[in-house]
Each structure stands twice: as C-alpha cells, then as structure tokens.
C-alpha positions, 0 to 999 in steps of 0.5 A: 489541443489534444493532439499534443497528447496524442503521442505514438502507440509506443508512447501511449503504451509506455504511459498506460504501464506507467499508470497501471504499476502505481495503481496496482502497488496502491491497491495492493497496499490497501488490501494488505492492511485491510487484511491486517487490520482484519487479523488484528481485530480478530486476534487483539481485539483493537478497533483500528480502521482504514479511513474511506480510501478508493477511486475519488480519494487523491493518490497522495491522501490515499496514501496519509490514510494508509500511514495512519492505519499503519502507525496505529497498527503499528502502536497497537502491536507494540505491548503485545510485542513488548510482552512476548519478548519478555517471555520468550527466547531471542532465538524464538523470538527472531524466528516468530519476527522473520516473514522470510520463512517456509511454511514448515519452519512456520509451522514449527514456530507456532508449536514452539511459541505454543510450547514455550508460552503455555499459560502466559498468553491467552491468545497464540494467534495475538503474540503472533501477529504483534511480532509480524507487525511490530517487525515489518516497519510498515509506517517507516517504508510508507513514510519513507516512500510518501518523502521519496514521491512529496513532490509529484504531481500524481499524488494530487490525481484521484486514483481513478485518474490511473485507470483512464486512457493515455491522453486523459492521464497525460492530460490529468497529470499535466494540468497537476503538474502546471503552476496554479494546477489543481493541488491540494484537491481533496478526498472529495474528488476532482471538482466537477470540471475537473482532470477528466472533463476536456474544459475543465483540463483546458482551463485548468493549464491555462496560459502554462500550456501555450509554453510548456506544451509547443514543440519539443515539450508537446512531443514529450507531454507524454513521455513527462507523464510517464516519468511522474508515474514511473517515479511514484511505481519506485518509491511505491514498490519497496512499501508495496512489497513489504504490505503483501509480505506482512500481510500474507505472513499474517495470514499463513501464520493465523491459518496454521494455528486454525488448522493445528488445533480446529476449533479454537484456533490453538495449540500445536500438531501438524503442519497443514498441507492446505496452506501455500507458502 
C-alpha cells in the first residue's frame, strides 16, 4: 500500500517543497505576532496574547489563533491610531503609516512625531506602533487567506505533519482529504492512530483508497498532495509577507527611538548606524 505514495524522486522532491513553504510562511507568522505583541505590551501596555499554537495545533486552528491575536491587536491600536491622527499632520501621518520606508526616512519620523507631539504623548514608541498596525491590515489579509484555503485539506493537518517524509505527508494530506477523513481534529493533536501511525492512515482512507488511490490516481497521489500544499503557500504568502514587514517595521522603528535618546527610549537625535533596513 504504500508503494502508491511512493512516487519518483522528482515527485517526492516536489511534494517536501511543497510542504517546507506553507511551514515556514506558518512560522513566519507566528514569530512576526510574537514580536508585535512583544512590542505592544512593551510600548501600550496591553495584555493581548497568542493562544497555544505550534507542531500539535492543526494548520487551520493555528491559523484562527493567529486572526484573534491579530483582531485584538488590531483593536487595541485603534484609539491610540485615532489620538495620533488628531494630533498630527496627514503628511506626518501617511509617513508614520508606511512600512515601505528607508531607515533614514524612519529616522526622520520618529524626530518629527517627537517634535510635532511634544507633551501630547507620553510615550513615542506607543503612537508609533499604533499607526504601523492600525495600517497593516493584518486581520483582513489572514481573513482574506483563511477564505482563500477553507476548503484544503491541509488546514486539518498538525503542523508537524509538514515537517515529515514525502510519503507521510502524501499519506496525511490524503487521508484528510478522503470522504469520512479526519476533519475537524482539534488542537489536541491527530488522535493516537492518527496521520502518521501506518494503521491508523489505513483505517482512516478506508474503502476511499481502493478508488481514489488505483491506477492514474495512485500515480498522481503524490502530485495531488502537493497541489493542496501549494494552494495553501498562495493564499499564505501575501499574509505572510505582510506579518514580517509589520513586524519588522515595528521592531526598526522601536530600536531607533532606544538608540536616539538611550535610556529612555525617546526623543530625537541621530540615526543609528547599527539598525539594518
């Protein structure tokens, strides 16, 4: 039976590519709100947190973990947002916004917030993150991505199922993907016969693979598994690409303001020369 996964070295190639792209855009997201939230308590005093998410949480609930922290952030920068474009330029305003920015230009904002906002703000680093936020739009591109990819099966994979051999992820995403497969698991984990136990796979496909898994198909089986993966990577990247640059903005911004005024984390002076862009 396992032959049917077995595949050529091309495929099998194909198919762990497939999988090590959804994996790292995943982690990538959660890192970038780890980072965020970080910032957030730091600088707004919040106390939004990321539910447990990680190798036994399925793909799709590590995602609705993911929106939540990200709605709440989301939330939470909204009357800081509010206040700071009540007290500032558009023109300020629509710079402080942009992540797409040199380091000099960020530079150069965070002395003209400084500046424009003296005594209005207790806080540079707080109004600074707010606008980063409130503009990113990250719920909207997850909710927008978790639409895009509702229906694969690889949402109702444990994470640490992308991490496995070719014909354990081609098994994994096939038995989700047959009639009666195990959808709907839960962040408990696969159950104790589950995707990755060779009996358990077996049971779990049943009378589908008899079908679904004889000549062409079974010469496709991997192929198929791949193309749910790869399906998943397009909805992910746009999402993940905005994570990383959220959070990496954030990050540049808050160093600056450390570096401009040590000590305190305020006020203006120099660009410093250690921050990357």
């Amino acid at each position: 039976m396992l032959s049917l996964f077995s595949g050529t070295e091309s495929e099998r190639e194909r198919l762990v590519r497939a999988s090590q792209s959804p994996l790292d855009s995943l982690q990538g997201c959660i890192s970038a709100t780890r980072t965020l939230l970080r910032i957030l308590t730091q600088h707004l005093d919040t106390s939004v947190s990321l539910e447990p998410v990680g190798g036994n949480v399925d793909v799709g609930e590590n995602l609705e973990h993911l929106l939540r922290a990200a709605q709440e952030m989301h939330a939470t920068a909204e009357q800081t947002d509010r206040h700071v474009q009540k007290n500032t330029s558009r023109d300020l305003y629509a710079r402080m916004a942009s992540p797409h920015t040199s380091l000099q230009e960020k530079g150069a904002i965070v002395r003209d917030f400084h500046q424009a906002t003296l005594g209005i703000f207790g806080s540079v680093g707080g109004p600074v993150v707010a606008v980063l936020l409130w503009n990113a739009g990250l719920p909207e591109r997850l909710e927008a991505a978790l639409r895009e990819a509702e229906a694969s099966p690889v949402l109702r994979l444990p994470m640490d199922a992308l991490r496995r051999s070719s014909e354990e992820i081609a098994r994994a995403v096939s038995a989700c993907a047959a009639p009666g497969g195990p959808a709907g698991e839960t962040a408990a984990g696969p159950p104790e016969n589950g995707p990755f136990s060779g009996t358990g796979v077996m049971q779990s496909l049943g009378d589908y693979l008899p079908d679904a898994l004889t000549g062409r198909r079974a010469r496709n089986a991997l192929a198929a598994a791949a193309g749910h993966l790869e399906e998943v990577l397009r909805a992910l990247a746009p999402t993940y690409k905005s994570f990383q640059l959220a959070a990496a903005a954030a990050e540049v911004s808050m160093a600056l303001i450390t570096e401009q005024q040590p000590g305190t984390g305020e006020g203006p002076g120099q660009n410093p020369p250690s921050v990357a862009h």
